[in-house]
Phi, psi and omega in degrees: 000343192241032139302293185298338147321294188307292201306299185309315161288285151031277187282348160301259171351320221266307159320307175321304182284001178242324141317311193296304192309310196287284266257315178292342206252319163286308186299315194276326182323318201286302173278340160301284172293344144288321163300260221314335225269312241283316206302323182287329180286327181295305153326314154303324172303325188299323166282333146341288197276345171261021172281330181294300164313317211252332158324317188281312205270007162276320199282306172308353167255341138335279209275011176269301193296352199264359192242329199257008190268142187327288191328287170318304183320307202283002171271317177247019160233103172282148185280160199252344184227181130271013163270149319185291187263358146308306190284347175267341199252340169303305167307331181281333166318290191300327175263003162280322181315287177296358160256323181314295170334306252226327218290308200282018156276021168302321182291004173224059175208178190263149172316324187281293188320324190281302187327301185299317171328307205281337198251008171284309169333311200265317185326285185283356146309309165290325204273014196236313198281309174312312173295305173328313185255042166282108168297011181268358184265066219271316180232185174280322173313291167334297179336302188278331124011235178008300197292321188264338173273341183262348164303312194274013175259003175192181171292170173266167153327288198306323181274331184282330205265323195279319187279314194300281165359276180326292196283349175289315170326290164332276180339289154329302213277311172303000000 
């Protein structure tokens, strides 16, 4: 008799235990997709609102590399002497001035893009140190001279690093 006990709780139980089991497989299916559905909305909310931030900090980079290209720097940085190594290291002032302004906006642009920033930056910083320590350069006029005739033998930095800028923009917005 207490086989047909066993078989008898046995078939009470086995359903009982199979209903939990489905019931249990659905409930967690269901909240496993609600946390994905909650986790995605947020993440699109987030990116709403950091699209705006990261929109600004391409334009501040932008109008840094367009501040920092010779032609401009050297329009709007008058020389303070007429030495030579004065007038270079004031430009360098100025565009360390002007990257500094600019640093944090590295946490909302891609690692390859702050490069090109960062390496437009040094690019016309050396090419500013290098004409000075042309002897054919004598004063800060030469100097500024120099500086705008070897810019018209290629592109600048600042316009190659500014085109980079442009297609992540692109990328993005597309």
């Amino acid at each position: 008799m207490s086989i047909d006990k066993f078989i008898e709780v046995l078939l009470y139980a086995v359903p009982s235990l199979i209903t939990g089991g489905v019931a249990y497989y659905l409930f967690d299916s269901y909240f496993k997709d609600q946390q994905h559905t909650r986790r995605w909305l947020s993440q699109k909310e987030n990116q709403k609102q950091a699209l705006p931030l990261r929109l600004q900090a391409y334009e501040r980079l932008a109008l840094f590399l367009e501040r920092i290209s010779p032609a401009k720097l050297l329009i709007r940085v008058a020389p303070i002497s007429e030495n030579k190594v004065d007038y270079q290291n004031f430009l360098i002032q100025n565009i360390e001035q002007e990257y500094e302004h600019n640093m944090t906006q590295q946490i909302y642009i891609t690692d390859e893009c702050w490069t090109m920033v960062l390496t437009a930056k040094n690019t016309i910083i050396q090419n500013i140190r290098k004409t000075t320590l042309d002897a054919s350069v004598t004063n800060a006029d030469q100097l500024r001279e120099k500086i705008l005739s070897n810019m018209l033998d290629g592109n600048s930095a600042s316009q190659l690093a500014l085109s980079y800028l442009k297609t992540e923009v692109i990328d993005i917005l597309g």
